[in-house]
C-alpha positions as CSV (number, residue, x, y, z in Angstrom):
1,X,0.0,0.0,0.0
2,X,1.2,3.4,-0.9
3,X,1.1,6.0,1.7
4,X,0.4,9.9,0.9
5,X,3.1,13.0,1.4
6,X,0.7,13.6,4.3
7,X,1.0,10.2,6.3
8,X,5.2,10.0,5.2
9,X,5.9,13.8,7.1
10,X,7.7,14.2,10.0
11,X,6.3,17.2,11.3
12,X,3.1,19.3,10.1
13,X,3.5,21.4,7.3
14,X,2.6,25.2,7.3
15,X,2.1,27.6,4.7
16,X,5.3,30.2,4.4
17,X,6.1,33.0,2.0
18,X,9.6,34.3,1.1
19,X,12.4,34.1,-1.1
20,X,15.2,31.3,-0.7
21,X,18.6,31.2,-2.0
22,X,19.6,27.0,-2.8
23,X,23.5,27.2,-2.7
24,X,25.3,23.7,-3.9
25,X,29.3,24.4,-4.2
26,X,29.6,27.3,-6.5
27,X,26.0,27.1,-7.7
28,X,22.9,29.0,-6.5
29,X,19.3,29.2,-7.3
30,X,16.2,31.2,-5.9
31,X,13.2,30.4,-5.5
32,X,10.0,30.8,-3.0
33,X,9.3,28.8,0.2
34,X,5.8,27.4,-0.4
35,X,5.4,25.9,3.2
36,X,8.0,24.7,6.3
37,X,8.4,22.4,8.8
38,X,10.6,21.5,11.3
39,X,12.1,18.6,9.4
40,X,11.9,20.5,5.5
41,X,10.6,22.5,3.4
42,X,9.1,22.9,-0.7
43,X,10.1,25.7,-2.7
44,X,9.2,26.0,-6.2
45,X,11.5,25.2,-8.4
46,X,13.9,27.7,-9.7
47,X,13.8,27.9,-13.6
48,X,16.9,27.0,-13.5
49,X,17.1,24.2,-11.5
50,X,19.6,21.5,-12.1
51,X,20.4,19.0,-8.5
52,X,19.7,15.2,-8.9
53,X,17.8,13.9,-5.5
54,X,19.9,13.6,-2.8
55,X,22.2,16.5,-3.4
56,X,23.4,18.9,-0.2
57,X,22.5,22.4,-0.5
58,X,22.3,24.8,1.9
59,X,19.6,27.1,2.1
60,X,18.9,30.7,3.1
61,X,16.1,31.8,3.7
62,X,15.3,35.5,3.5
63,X,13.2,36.1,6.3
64,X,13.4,40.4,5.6
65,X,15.6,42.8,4.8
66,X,17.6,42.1,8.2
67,X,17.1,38.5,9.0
68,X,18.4,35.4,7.4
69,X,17.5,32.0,8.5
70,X,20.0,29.2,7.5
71,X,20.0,25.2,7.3
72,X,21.5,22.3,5.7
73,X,19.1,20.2,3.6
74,X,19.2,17.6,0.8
75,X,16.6,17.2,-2.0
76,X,14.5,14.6,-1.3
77,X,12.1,15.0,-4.7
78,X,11.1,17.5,-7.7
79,X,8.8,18.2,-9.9
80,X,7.8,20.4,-12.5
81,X,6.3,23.0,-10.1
82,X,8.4,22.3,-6.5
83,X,11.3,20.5,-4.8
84,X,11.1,19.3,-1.5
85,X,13.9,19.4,0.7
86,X,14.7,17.6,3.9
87,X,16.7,19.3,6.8
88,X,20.0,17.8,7.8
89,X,19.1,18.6,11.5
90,X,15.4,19.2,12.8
91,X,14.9,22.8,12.5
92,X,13.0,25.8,14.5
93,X,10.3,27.4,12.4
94,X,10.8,30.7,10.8
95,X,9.2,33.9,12.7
């Protein structure tokens, strides 16, 4: 039996809106955090976007114009609209 995104989270999801820079090595991309959770995140997917599952990024999210909220994360899926990432560590959620 296959279980939904729903039943396979870790923690509840919730709806967030700002801008996120995805920095692999010397690559970056940015994009918009759709919704958060302690354990990850979906953004939609740069135009650009070019990681295979599993890669390490590290993202930034840009909270305002003063705060910026980092964490490690690997992608855990994509598709043609989002990517979902996975924090390395359980994270605190964004003011």
């Amino acid at each position: 039996m296959q279980t939904s995104n729903e039943e396979r989270r870790n923690a509840p999801r919730h709806d967030y809106d700002c801008l996120v820079l995805i920095a692999c090595g010397e690559d970056g991309f940015l994009g918009h955090i759709d919704n958060v959770s302690a354990s990850g995140c979906c953004v939609t997917r740069p135009e650009d976007w070019a990681l295979p599952d599993g890669a390490e990024v590290r993202l930034f999210l840009l909270i305002d114009q003063r705060h910026v909220f980092s964490a490690a994360a690997k992608v855990v899926w994509n598709s043609p609209r989002f990517v979902g990432f996975q924090y390395l560590e359980m994270q605190p959620l964004p003011p």
